[in-house]
Each structure stands twice: as C-alpha cells, then as structure tokens.
C-alpha positions as a Markdown table, in Angstrom:
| # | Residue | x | y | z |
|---|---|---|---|---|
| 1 | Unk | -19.9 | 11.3 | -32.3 |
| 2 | Unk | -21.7 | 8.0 | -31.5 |
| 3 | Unk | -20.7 | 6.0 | -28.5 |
| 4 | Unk | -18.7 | 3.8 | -29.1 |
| 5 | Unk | -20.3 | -0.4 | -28.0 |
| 6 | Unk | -18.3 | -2.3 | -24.9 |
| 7 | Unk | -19.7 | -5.7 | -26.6 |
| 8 | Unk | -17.5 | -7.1 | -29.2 |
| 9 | Unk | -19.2 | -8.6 | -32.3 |
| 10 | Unk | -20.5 | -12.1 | -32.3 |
| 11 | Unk | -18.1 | -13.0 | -35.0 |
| 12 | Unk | -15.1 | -11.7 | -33.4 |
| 13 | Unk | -13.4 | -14.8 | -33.3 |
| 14 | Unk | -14.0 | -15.2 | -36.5 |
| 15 | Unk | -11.7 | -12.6 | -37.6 |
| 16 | Unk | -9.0 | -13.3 | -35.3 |
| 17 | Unk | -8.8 | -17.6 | -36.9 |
| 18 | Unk | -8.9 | -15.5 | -40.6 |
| 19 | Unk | -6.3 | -12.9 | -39.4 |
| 20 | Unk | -8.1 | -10.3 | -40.8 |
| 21 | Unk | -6.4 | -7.5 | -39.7 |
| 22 | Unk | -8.1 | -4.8 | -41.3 |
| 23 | Unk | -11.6 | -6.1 | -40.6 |
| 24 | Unk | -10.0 | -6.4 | -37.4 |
| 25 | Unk | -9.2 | -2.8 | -36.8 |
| 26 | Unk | -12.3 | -1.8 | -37.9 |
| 27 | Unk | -14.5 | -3.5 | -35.0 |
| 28 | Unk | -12.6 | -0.6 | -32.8 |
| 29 | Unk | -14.2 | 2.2 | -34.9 |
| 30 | Unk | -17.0 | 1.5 | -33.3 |
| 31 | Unk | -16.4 | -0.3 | -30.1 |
| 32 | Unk | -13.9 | 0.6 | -27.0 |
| 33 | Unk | -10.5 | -0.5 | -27.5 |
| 34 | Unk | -11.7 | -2.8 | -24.1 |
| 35 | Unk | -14.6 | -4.0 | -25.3 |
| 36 | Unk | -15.3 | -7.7 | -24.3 |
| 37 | Unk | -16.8 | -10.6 | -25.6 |
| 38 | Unk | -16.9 | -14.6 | -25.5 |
| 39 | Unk | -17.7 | -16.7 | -22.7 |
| 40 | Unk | -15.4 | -15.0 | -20.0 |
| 41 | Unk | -16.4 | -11.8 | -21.6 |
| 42 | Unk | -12.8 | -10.9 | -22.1 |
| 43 | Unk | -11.2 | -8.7 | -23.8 |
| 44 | Unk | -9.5 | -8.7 | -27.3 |
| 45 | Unk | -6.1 | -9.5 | -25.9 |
| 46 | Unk | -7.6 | -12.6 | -24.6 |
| 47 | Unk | -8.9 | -14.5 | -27.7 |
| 48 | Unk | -7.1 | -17.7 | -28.1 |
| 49 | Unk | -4.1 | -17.8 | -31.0 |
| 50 | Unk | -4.4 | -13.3 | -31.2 |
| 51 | Unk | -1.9 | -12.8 | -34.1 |
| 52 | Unk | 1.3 | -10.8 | -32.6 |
| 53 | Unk | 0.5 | -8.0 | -34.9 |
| 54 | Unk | -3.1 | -7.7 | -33.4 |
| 55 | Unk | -1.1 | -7.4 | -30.0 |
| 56 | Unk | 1.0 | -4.8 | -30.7 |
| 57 | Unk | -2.2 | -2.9 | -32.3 |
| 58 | Unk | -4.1 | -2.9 | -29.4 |
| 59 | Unk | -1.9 | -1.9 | -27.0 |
| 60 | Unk | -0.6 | 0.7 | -28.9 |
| 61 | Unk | -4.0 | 2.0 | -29.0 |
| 62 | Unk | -4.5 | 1.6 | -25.8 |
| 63 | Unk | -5.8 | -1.8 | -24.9 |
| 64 | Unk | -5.1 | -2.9 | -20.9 |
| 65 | Unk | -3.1 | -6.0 | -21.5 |
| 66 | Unk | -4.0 | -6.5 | -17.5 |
| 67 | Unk | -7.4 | -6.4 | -17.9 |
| 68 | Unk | -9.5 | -9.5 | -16.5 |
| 69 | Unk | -12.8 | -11.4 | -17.7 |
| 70 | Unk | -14.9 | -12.8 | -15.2 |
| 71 | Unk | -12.2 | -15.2 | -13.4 |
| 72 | Unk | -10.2 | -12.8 | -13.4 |
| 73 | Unk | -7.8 | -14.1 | -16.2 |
| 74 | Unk | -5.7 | -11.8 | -18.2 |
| 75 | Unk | -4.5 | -11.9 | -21.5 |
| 76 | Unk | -1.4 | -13.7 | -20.8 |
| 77 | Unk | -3.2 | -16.4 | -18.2 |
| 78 | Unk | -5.8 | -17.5 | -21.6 |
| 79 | Unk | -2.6 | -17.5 | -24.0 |
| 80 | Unk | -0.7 | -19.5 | -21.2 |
| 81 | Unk | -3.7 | -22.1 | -21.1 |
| 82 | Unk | -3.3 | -23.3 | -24.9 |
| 83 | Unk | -0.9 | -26.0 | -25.8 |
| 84 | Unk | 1.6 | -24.9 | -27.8 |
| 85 | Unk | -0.2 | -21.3 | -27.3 |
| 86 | Unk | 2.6 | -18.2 | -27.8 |
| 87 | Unk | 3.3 | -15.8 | -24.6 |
| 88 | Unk | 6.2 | -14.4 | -26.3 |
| 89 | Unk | 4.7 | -11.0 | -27.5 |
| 90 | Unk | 2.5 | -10.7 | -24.2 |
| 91 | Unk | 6.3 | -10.8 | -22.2 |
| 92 | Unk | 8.0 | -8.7 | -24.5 |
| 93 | Unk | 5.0 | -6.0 | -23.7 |
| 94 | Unk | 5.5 | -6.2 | -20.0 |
| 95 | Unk | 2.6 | -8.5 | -19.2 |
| 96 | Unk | 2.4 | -9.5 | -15.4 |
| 97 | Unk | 3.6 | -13.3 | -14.8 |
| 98 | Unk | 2.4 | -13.3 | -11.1 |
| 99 | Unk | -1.0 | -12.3 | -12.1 |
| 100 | Unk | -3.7 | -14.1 | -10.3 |
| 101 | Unk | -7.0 | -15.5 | -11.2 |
| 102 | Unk | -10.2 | -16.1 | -8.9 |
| 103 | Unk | -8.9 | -20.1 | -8.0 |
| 104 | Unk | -5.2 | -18.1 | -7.2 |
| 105 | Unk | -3.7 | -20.0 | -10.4 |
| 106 | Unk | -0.9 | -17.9 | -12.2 |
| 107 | Unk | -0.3 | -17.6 | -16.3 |
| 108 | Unk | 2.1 | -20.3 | -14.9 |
| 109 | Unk | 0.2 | -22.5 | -13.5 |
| 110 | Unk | -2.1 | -22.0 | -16.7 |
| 111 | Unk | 0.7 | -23.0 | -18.8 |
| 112 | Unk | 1.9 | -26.3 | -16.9 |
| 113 | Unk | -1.1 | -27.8 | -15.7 |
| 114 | Unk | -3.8 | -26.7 | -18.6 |
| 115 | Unk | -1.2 | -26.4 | -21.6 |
| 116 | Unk | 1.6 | -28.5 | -21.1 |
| 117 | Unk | 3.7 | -26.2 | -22.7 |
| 118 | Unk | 7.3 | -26.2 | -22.3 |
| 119 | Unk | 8.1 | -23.2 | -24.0 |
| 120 | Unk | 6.0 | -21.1 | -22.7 |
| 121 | Unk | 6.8 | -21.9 | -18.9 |
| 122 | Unk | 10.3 | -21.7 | -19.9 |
| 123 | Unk | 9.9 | -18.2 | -21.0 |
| 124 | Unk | 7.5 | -17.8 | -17.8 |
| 125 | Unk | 10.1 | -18.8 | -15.6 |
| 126 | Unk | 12.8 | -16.3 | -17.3 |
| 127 | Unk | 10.4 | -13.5 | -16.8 |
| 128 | Unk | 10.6 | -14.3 | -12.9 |
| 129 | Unk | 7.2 | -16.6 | -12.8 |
| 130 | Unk | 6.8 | -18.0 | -9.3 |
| 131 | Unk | 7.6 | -22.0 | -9.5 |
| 132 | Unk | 6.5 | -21.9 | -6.0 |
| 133 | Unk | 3.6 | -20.0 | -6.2 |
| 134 | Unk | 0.3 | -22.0 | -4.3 |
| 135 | Unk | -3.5 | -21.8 | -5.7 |
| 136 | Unk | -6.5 | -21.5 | -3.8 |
| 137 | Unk | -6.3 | -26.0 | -3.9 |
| 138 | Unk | -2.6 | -25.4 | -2.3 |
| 139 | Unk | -1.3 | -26.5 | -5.6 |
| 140 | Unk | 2.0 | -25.3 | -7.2 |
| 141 | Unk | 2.4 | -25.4 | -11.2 |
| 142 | Unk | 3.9 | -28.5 | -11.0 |
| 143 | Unk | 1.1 | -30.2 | -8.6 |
| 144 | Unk | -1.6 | -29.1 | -10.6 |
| 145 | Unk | 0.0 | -30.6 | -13.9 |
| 146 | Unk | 0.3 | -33.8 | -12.3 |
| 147 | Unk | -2.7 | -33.7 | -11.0 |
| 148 | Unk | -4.5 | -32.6 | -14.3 |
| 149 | Unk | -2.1 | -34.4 | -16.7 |
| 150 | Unk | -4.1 | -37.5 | -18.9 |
| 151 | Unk | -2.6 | -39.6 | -20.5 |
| 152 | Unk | -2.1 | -37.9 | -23.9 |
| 153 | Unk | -0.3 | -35.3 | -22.2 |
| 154 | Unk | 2.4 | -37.4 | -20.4 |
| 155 | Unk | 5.3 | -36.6 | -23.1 |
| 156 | Unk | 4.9 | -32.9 | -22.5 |
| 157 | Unk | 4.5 | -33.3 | -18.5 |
| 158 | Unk | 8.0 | -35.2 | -18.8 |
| 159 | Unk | 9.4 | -31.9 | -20.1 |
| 160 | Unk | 7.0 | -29.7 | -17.9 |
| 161 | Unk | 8.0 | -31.6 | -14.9 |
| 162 | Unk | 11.8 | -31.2 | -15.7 |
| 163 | Unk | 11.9 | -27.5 | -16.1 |
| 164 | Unk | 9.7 | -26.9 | -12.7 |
| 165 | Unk | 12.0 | -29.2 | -10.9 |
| 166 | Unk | 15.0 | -27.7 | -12.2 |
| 167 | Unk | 14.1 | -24.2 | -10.6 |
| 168 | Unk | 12.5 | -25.8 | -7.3 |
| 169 | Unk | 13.2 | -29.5 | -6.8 |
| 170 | Unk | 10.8 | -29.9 | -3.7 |
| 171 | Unk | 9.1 | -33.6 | -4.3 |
| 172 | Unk | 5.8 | -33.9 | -1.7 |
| 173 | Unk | 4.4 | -36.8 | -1.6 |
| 174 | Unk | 1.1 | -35.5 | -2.9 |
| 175 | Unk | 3.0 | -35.1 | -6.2 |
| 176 | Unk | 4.2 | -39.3 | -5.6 |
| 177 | Unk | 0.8 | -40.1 | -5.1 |
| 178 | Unk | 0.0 | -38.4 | -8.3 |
| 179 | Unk | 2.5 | -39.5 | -10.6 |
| 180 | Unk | 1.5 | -43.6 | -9.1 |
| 181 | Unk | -1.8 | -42.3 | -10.2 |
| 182 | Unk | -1.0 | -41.6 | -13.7 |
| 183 | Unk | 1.0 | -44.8 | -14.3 |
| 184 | Unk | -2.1 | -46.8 | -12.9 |
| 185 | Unk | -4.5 | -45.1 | -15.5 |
| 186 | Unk | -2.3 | -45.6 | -18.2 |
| 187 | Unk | -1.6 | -49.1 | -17.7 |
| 188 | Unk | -5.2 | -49.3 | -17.2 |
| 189 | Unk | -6.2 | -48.1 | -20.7 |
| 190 | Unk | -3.2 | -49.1 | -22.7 |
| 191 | Unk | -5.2 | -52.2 | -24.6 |
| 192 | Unk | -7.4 | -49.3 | -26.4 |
| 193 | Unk | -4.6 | -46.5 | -26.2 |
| 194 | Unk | -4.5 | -44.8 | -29.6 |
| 195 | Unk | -1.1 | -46.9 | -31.1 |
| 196 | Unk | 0.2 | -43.9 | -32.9 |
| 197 | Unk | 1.1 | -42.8 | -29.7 |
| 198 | Unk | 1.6 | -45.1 | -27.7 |
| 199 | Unk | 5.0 | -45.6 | -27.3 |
| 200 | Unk | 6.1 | -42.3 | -26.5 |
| 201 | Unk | 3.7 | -42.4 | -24.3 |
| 202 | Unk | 4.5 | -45.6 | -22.7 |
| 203 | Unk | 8.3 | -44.3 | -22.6 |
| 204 | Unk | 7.4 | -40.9 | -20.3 |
C-alpha cells in the first residue's frame, strides 16, 4: 500500500467553499488524516467556514482537533478569527479554549479582537475561556479588540466589549486611551464614512 501524502491538494479549499463532501473524503484516501496545507500549513480542521459535517468526519477518523500550523493556531483559534465564524461544533468536540498561539493570544482573544464575534466569545466564555488571560503584548481579549477594532467594527465591539466586561469588569486606562482613540478616528473619517452604515456606527 502506497504512502499516504502529508500535503493537502492545492485546491483543497476549493472543496471545503463547494462542500463537497464526498470529493472531500476522498483527498484522505490518499493523504494522512493530518495532512496540511494553506499558508499556515494547517490542518483540515483549520480551513476557514469547515462544514460541521466535515468536522465530525475527521475526528472520527482520527484528525487532532489540537493540532497547530506554524503559529501554533489550532482549529478552534482560525474558526475563532472569522466574523461571524462558528465554534460551536469545535466546543461540542472538546476543543481546548485556553489554547495558546506563538504571540500567547487564545481562540478568545482570536474571537474578540480579530472577529468581533459575539457569539462565539459567548460560547468561549461558557466553555471556561480565560477573560483575563494576557498575550505576549500584555493584552487581554478585550485590550486587543479595542486596540484592533476600526471603525466598521465598532457595533460588534459594543457587544464584544459588554460580554468581556460583564465576566471581568477591570477598566485600565490603556483600554481609555484606546476607546478616545477610536472616537477620534471616527470622527476623523466620518465626512467619507460609507452612509449605509453610518449611523449605527455613529450610535456605538
């Protein structure tokens, strides 16, 4: 029996956005169930918008849903990372919420300061994610969405912001200085501010 390859196909991706499943399962006929690919050189689990059925696949099969690409991200810090991205089925598995990447950021922090996603830190937080929890800058989630936040994404850091207060309502005044920062940029730009949003912008 042939080797099996540790590269995933080119066009992986590809199959994952078409939810192929069947093409999809039959990459692993002839590469590991941990192969990698993409940019990080992550693993399947990784991909960006993995269909929940393609989940449940590959770690029945076998697939480390702890494994790390070359930050060491895991599956559940890149699902974290996409707004409006689903952690639900990466949870429900077991997945580790106080993992840790190169730069000491958490699926958490991932999920409030690159996603802005309120779901998913809320369902972070009830699997016992660390609110507190410092990167290598000495950020917390909540510093580095304020610190990351533009102005698009200042609805969904109201609603960030709320949740990671309501666990841990320590204010520094690093996070002041940051939130004076945002309101200075916006005001700044408001004159060629996209108007379709404007105005729930303006109100968070």
């Amino acid at each position: 029996m042939a080797k099996k390859k540790i590269t995933l196909p080119k066009d992986f991706g590809d199959l994952i956005d078409k939810k192929d499943f069947e093409s999809f399962k039959k990459v692993f006929e002839t590469c590991e169930i941990n192969a990698r690919g993409g940019y990080g050189k992550a693993t399947a689990l990784s991909f960006y918008r993995i269909p929940d059925e393609f989940v449940r696949w590959l770690v029945a099969q076998g697939a480390d849903l702890e494994a790390v690409d070359t930050y060491k991200r895991t599956a559940l810090h890149a699902q974290a990372s996409i707004r409006g991205g689903d952690v639900s089925v990466f949870l429900e598995l077991g997945a580790n919420v106080n993992a840790v990447d190169t730069y000491g950021d958490t699926p958490l922090h991932f999920a409030s300061g690159n996603g802005f996603n309120p779901t998913a830190i809320k369902m972070l937080i009830a699997h016992g994610a660390d609110v507190k929890a410092l990167n290598s800058y000495g950020e917390t989630p909540l510093q580095k969405a304020l610190s990351r936040a533009s102005n698009i994404d200042l609805p969904n850091l109201v609603g960030v912001s709320k949740l990671l207060l309501a666990v841990d309502d320590t204010i520094t005044q690093k996070m002041k200085d940051a939130v004076i920062r945002k309101g200075e940029d916006f005001e700044f730009h408001r004159e060629n501010f996209n108007k379709d949003y404007l105005k729930e912008t303006d109100e968070a």
